[in-house]
N, C-alpha and C positions, 0 to 999 in steps of 0.2 A: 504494500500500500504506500503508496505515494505522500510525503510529506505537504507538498505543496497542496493536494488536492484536499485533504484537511484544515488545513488554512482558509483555500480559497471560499471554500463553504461554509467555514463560521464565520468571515467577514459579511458575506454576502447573506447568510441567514436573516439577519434580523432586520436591515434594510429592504430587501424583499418582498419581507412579509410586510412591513409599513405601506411599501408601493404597491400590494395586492388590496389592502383593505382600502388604500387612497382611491386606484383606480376601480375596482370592482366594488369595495364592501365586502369584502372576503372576509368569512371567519372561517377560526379553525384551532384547534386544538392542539397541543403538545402531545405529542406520545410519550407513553410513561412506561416503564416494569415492562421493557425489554426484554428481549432474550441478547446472549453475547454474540451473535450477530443472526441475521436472517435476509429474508428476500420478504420484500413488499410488493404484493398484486393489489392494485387499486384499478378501479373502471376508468373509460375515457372519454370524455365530453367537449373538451377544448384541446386547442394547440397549445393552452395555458397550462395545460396539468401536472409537467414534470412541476413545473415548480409551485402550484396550488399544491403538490402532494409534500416538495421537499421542504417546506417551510416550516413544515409539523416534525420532522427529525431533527436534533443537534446533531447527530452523528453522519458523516456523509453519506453518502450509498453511489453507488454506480449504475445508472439510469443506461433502459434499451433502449433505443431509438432504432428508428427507421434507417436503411441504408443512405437513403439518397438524400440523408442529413451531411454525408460524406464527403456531398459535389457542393458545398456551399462553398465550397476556397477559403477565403479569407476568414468567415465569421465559424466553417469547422475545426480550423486552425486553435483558435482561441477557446472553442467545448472540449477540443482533444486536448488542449494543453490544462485548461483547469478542472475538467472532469473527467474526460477519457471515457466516453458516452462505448456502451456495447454495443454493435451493431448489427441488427437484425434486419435482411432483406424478404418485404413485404411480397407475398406472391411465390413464395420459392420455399425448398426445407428449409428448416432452420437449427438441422443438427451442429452445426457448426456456432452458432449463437447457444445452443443449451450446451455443450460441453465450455463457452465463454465462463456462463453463468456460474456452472458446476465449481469448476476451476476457482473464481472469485470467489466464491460459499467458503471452500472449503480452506483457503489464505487468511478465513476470518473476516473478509469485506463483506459487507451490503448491499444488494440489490434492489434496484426496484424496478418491477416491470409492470404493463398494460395489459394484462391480461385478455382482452377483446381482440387485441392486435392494430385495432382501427378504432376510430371513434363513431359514435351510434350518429345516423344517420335522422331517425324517427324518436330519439328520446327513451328508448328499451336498449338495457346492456346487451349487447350482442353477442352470439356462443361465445362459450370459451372454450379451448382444443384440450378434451382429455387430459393431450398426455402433458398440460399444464402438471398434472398431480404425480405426474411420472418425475416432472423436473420437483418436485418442490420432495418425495422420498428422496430422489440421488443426489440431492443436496447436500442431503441432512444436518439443516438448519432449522431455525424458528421461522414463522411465517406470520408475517403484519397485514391483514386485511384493512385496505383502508376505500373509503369511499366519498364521493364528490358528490353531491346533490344538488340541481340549480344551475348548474354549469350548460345545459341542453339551450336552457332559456337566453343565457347572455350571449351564447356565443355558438346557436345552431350551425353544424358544420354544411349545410346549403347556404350561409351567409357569408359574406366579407367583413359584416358590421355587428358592432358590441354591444351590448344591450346594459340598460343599469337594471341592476334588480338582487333580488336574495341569492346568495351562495355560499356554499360553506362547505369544508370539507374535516374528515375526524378518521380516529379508527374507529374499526369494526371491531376486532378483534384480533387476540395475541394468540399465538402457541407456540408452545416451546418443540424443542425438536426431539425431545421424552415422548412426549403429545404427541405427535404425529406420527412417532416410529411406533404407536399403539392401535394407528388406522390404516384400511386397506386403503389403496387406491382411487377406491369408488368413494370410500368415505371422506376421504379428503378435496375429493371433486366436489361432491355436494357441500362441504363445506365454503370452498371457494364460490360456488354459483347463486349461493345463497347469501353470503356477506356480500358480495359486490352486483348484486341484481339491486337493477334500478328501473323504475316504470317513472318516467319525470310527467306525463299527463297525469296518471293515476296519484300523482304526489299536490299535483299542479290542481284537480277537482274535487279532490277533499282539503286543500288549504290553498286557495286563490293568491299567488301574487303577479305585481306589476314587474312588465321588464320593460323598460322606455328605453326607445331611440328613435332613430330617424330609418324610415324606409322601410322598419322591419319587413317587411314581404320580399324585398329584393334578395333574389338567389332563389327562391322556391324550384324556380323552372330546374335548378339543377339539380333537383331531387324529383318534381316532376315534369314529365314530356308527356304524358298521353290526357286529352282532357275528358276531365269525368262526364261532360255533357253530353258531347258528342263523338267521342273514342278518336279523333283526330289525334295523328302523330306530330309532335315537333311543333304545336300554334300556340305552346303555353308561355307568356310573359308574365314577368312580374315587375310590379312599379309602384314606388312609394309603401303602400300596404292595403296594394291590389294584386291577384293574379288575374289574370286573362286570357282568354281562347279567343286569336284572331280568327279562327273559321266560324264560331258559331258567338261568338260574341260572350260568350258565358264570361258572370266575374263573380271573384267575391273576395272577400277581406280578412285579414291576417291583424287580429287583435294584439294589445299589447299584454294580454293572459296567455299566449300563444294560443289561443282557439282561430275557426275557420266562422264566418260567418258569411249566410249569403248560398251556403251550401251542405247538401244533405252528408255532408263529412262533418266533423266539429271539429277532430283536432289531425293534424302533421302526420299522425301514426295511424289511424281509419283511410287516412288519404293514398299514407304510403301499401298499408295492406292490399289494400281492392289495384292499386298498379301492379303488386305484384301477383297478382294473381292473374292479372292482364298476361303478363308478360311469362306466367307460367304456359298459359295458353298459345302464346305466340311460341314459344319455345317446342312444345307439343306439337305445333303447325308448322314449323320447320321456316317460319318468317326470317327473314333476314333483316338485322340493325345495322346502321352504316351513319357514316359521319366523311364529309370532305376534309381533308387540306391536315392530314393526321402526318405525324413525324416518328415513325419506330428505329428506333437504335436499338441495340447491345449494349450490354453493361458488364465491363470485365475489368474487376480489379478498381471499383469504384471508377472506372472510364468509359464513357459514354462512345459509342460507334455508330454513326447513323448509317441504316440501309436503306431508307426509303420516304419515302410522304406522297400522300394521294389520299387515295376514298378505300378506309378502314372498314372492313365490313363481317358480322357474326352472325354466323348461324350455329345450328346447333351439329354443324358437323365440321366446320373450318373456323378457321381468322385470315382473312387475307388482308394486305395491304402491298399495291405495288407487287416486288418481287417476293415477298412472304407470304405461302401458304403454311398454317399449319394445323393439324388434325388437332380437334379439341380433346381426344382421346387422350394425345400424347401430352397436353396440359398440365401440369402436378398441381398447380395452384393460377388462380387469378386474384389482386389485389387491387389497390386503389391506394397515391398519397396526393394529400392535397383535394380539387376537385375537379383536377384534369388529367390526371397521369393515371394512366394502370400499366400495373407491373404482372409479368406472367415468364412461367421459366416451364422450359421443358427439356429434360434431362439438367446436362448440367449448362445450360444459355438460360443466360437469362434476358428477359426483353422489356423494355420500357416504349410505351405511346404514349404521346403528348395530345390532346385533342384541345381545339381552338377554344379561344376563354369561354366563348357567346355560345358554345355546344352543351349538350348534355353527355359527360362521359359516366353517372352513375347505371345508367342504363345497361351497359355492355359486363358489369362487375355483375348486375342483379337476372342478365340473362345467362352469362355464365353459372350462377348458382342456382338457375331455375333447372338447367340441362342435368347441370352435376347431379342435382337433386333429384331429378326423372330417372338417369341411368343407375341411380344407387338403386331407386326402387324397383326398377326393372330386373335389377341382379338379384333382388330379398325371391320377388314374384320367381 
């Protein structure tokens, strides 16, 4: 463990956390009656959350990130020199990343990782991968369940903009690594799915609060593309804290409760449901999604290699782009950073598309998991 990286995080602790409660209203809790060291799974709601979580430890930890934190130049430079962030690429295995983790545990460092892998889309913590519970026995350390509430509302990942309103984050729970070399597998799965499940509607309808800003509706279209009115693809805008279907004219309004009004949805997570069930059906009908003016590279060794740009297009038996065909079969994973990149690797390439700001790229993540989801059941039947 690195001297300086101890340093650098109890300087920056307590400043931090002043600038979190300044600019959000962040509360949050100390963690207490630790174990002598362990890995922390907390859920993910903002791009704010390594440090919403790490503000609550005095002790450092060593936060996972996402790869393509790697290709920032200058400002990765300065997380690898004062944290030394682990690096886990979205979309791809990530045995490589759990024997990182292992390794740390067992030198006596801190972890802390996001357990979702991605941040919730609709305000519902999204799966978490088994063999989350496989890394947290080959640890064998303590385990800090920590969770974020409120964070969906200020900082919906369809939006670019902040919202003021309640948030807070705490733990859930402690165990020691006595504790857990007592549980099988499955039990420590349930334990993780359960401290870190969040419904932020279901939290949001039995205790109403405000999240003001400017615009809130803008960014919807990027979590929706089909509209509820009239099943048109690709005519949904949003503006101010309206969305709209330029083909059939349909609108309605995006409250500062985060409710829907104006339409036979009420909230973000009713909306995003019934799309995907769309798109399970399209996916079943062998529909083709596509987007113009798409830029796919390679990514080797945190280096970007462009093969191509044109018109991007998934069905449930390819991806093409330009010169890339490739069989969804042979897929391992598709992912998403940000709200235009998806990352997907097959065998050992791994591949990055960039899709243009003004596009919908959730779309292609949620029809990839409708396919994957078909063929699994195809294999049970």
């Amino acid at each position: 463990m690195k001297k300086r990286h101890k340093i650098v995080w109890n300087i920056l602790r307590a400043p931090v956390g002043l600038f979190l409660r300044l600019k959000f209203g962040y509360k949050y809790e100390i963690a207490k009656d630790l174990p002598e060291n362990y890995i922390v799974l907390s859920n993910h709601v903002t791009d704010w959350d390594p440090v919403f979580v790490g503000v609550s430890f005095k002790r450092n930890m060593y936060l996972v990130g996402s790869e393509h934190i790697s290709r920032w130049k200058f400002a990765y430079k300065l997380l690898k020199w004062g944290f030394e962030p682990i690096l886990r690429p979205k979309g791809a295995l990530a045995s490589g990343t759990v024997m990182d983790i292992i390794r740390h545990c067992r030198k006596g460092k801190n972890v802390c990782l996001f357990a979702e892998g991605a941040r919730s889309w609709d305000g519902i913590t999204n799966p978490i991968a088994p063999a989350t519970s496989k890394l947290i026995q080959s640890a064998k350390c303590g385990l800090v369940t920590y969770k974020i509430t409120g964070g969906y509302f200020v900082s919906p990942m369809w939006s670019q903009s902040l919202r003021k309103g309640k948030i807070s984050g705490k733990v859930q729970n402690v165990y020691t690594a006595e504790e857990l070399s007592r549980l099988s597998t499955d039990e420590i799965y349930n334990i993780i799915t359960s401290d870190l499940y969040e419904d932020a509607y279901a939290r949001q309808i039995e205790s109403p609060q405000k999240y003001k800003g400017r615009n809130i509706a803008e960014g919807l279209d990027k979590l929706l593309f089909i509209c509820p009115e009239c099943g048109s693809y690709e005519t949904i805008s949003a503006k101010g804290n309206t969305v709209s279907c330029s083909k059939c004219k349909m609108a309605f309004s995006y409250t500062e409760y985060g409710m829907l009004e104006n339409t036979k949805f009420n909230t973000v997570k009713e909306l995003s449901d019934w799309q995907k069930t769309e798109i399970c059906n399209d996916a079943l009908n062998g529909k083709e999604y596509f987007t113009e003016n798409v830029s796919v590279s390679t990514v080797r060794n945190h280096i970007e290699t462009q093969l191509t740009t044109g018109r991007f297009s998934m069905t449930k038996d390819s991806i093409k782009c330009g010169s890339v065909n490739i069989s969804m079969a042979d897929i391992s994973d598709l992912a998403m950073h940000g709200q235009n990149a998806l990352v997907f690797s097959v065998g050992k390439e791994y591949y990055e598309a960039i899709t243009p700001k003004e596009t919908n790229a959730l779309k292609f993540m949620l029809y990839y998991q409708a396919v994957k989801n078909i063929k699994a059941t195809e294999a049970v039947v």
